[in-house]
C-alpha positions in Angstrom: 5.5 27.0 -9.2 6.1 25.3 -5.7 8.3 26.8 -3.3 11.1 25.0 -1.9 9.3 25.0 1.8 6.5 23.3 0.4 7.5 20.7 -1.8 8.4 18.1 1.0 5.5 18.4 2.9 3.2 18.3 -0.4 6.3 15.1 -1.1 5.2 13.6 2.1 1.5 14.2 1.6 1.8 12.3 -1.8 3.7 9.3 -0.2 1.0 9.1 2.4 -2.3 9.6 0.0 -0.7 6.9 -2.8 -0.2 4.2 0.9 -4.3 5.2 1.8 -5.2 4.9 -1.7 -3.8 1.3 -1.6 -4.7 0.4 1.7 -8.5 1.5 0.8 -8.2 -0.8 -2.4 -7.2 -3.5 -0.3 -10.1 -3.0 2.3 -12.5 -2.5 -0.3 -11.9 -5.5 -2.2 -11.1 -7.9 0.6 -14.6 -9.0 1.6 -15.0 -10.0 -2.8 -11.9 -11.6 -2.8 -12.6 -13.6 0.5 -16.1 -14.5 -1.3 -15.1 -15.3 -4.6 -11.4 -16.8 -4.3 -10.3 -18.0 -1.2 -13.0 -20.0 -0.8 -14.0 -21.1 -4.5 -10.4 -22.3 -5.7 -8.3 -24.8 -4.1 -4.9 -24.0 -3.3 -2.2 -24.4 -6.8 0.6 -22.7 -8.3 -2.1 -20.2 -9.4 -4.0 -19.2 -6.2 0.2 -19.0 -4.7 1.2 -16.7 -7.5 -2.2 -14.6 -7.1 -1.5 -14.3 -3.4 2.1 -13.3 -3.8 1.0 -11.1 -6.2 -1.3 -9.1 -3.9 0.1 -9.0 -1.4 4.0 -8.9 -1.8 2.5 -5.4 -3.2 1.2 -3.8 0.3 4.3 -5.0 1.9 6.9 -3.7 -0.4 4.8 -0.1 0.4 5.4 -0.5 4.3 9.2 0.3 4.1 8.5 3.6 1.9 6.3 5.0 4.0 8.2 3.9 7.0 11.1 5.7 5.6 9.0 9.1 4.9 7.2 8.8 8.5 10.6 8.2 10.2 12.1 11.3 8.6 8.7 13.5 9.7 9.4 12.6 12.9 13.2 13.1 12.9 12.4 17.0 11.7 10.1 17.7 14.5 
């Protein structure tokens, strides 16, 4: 079992891991999307949902790991 000492920090590493795992998704794919959306389909309801989609995503993460930063620095 996890001691109690541990299981924020291994909490926090989780929250961090899960925001680099997206992140390195996001980088990774960027360059195909760039290549193979943006500039191949003209701007509809479509391309607007896709975007919203993708990226409403990465900025609904910022807050939570905000939140889980803020309180590792409030500790130290």
């Amino acid at each position: 079992m996890i001691s109690e000492d541990f299981a924020p920090i291994l909490h926090t590493y989780l929250i961090v891991f899960g925001g680099a795992l997206l992140i390195y998704d996001y980088v990774l794919t960027f360059s195909m999307e760039v290549e193979r959306f943006w500039i191949s389909h003209p701007v509809s309801a479509i391309t607007t949902l896709y975007f919203v989609d993708r990226y409403v995503g990465l900025l609904g993460y910022l807050p939570i790991l905000y939140q889980f930063l803020g309180a590792i620095e409030e500790d130290e």
